[in-house]
C-alpha positions in Angstrom: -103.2 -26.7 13.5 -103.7 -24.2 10.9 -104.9 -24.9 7.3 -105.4 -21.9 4.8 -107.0 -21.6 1.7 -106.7 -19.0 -0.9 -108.3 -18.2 -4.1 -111.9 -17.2 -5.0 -113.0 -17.5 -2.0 -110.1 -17.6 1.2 -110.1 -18.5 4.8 -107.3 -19.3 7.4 -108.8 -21.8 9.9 -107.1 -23.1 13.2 -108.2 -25.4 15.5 -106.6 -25.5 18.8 -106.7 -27.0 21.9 -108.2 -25.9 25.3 -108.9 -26.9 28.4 -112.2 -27.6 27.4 -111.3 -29.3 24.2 -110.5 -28.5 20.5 -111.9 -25.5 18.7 -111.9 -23.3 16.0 -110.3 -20.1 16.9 -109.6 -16.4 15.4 -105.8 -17.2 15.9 -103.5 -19.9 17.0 -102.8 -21.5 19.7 -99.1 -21.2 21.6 -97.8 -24.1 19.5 -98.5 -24.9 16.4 -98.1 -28.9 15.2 -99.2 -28.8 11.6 -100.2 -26.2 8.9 -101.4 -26.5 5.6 -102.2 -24.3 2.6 -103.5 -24.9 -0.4 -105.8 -23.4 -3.2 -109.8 -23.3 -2.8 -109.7 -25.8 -5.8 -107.3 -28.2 -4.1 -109.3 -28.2 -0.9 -113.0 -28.6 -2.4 -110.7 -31.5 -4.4 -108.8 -32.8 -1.3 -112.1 -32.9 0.8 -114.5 -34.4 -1.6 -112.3 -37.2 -2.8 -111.1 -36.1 -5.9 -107.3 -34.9 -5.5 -105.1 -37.1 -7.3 -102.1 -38.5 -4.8 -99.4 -36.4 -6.9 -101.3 -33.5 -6.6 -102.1 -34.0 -3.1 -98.2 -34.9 -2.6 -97.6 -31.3 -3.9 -99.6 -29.3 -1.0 -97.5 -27.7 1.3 -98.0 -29.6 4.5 -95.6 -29.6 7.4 -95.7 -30.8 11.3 -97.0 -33.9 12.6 -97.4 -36.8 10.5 -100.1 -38.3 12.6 -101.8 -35.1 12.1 -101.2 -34.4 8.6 -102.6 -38.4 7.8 -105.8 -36.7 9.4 -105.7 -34.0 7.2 -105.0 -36.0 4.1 -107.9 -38.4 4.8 -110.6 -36.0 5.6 -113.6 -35.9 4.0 -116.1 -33.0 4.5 -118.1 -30.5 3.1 -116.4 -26.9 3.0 -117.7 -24.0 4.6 -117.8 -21.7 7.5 -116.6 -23.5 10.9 -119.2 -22.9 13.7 
């Protein structure tokens, strides 16, 4: 999975799967199921609750819906994976 953010502050993430389990990595994995980009402002938004459904709806998303409803759903605090 891949999800990138731009604006003031960006960062591509992926998370990929390993033998050992799932983990951020510096690149992704040999194939990909679902990406996602958005602005800095629709991802503090998105993760805090506060992305209206039309606007969310407008987010390019694409691959698995299973793993896209995740996405969607998520609530977190952004920052720097460990």
């Amino acid at each position: 999975m891949t999800i990138a953010v731009v604006g003031p502050v960006t960062a591509t993430w992926y998370l990929v799967y390993a033998e050992t389990g799932r983990d951020f990595a510096p690149e992704p994995g040999t194939r990909i199921v679902a990406s996602a980009s958005m602005t800095t402002d629709e991802a503090r938004r998105m993760l805090t609750n506060n992305l209206l459904a039309p606007d969310q709806a407008r987010i390019p998303m694409s691959g698995d819906e299973s793993i896209l409803a995740v996405i969607r759903s998520t609530r977190a605090i952004i920052g720097t994976p460990i």
